[in-house]
C-alpha positions as CSV (number, residue, x, y, z in Angstrom):
1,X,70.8,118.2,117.3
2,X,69.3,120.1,114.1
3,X,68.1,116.8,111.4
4,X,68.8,118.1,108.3
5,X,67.1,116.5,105.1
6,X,68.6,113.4,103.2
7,X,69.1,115.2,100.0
8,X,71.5,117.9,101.5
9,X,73.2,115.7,103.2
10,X,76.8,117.1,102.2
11,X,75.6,120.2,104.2
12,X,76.2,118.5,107.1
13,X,79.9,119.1,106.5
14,X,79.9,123.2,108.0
15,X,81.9,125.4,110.7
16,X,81.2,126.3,114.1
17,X,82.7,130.4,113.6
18,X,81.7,130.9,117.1
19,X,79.1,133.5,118.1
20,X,75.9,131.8,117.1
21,X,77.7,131.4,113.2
22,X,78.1,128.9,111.1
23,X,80.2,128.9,107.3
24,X,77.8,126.4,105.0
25,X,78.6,125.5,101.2
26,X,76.5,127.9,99.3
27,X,73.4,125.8,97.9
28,X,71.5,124.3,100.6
29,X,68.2,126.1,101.2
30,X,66.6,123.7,103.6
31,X,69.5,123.7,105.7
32,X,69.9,126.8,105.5
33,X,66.6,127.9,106.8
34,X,66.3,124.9,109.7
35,X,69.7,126.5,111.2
36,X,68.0,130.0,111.0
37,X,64.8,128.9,112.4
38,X,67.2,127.2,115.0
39,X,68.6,131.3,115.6
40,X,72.0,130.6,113.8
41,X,73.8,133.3,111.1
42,X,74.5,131.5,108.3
43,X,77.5,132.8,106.0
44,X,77.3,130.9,103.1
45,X,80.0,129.9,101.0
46,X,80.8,129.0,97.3
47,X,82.6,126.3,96.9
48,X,81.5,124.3,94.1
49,X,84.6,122.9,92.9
50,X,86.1,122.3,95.8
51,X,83.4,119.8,96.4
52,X,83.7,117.9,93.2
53,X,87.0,116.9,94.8
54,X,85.7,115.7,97.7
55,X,86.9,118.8,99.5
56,X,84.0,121.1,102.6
57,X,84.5,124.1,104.5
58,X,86.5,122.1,107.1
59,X,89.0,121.1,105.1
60,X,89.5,124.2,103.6
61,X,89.9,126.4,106.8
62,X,92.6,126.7,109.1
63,X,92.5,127.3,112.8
64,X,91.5,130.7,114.0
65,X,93.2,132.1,117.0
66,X,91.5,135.4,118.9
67,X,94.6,136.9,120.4
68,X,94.3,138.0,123.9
């Protein structure tokens, strides 16, 4: 479990991509760097207004299938 601080809270709300990755809202520095100090690839994402709706990278994706 990787604390991450009070203020970025909303940061919490990321995707597992697999792989050692991780899609996180664009704009969270400390969380940012505890997950790479932790060895994850962070792919950060803008997504602004989607989050003056209420709306995160997890409600915005769809399930990703790796076909065999």
């Amino acid at each position: 479990m990787i604390e991450i601080p009070w203020e970025e809270r909303e940061a919490a709300n990321l995707l597992n991509l697999g792989g050692g990755k991780v899609l996180l809202p664009a704009g969270y520095n400390q969380t940012r760097d505890l997950l790479e100090q932790h060895g994850f690839k962070v792919v950060e994402l803008g997504i602004r207004q989607f989050q003056a709706c209420m709306g995160g990278v997890t409600c915005l994706s769809l399930p990703i299938y790796k076909i065999l």
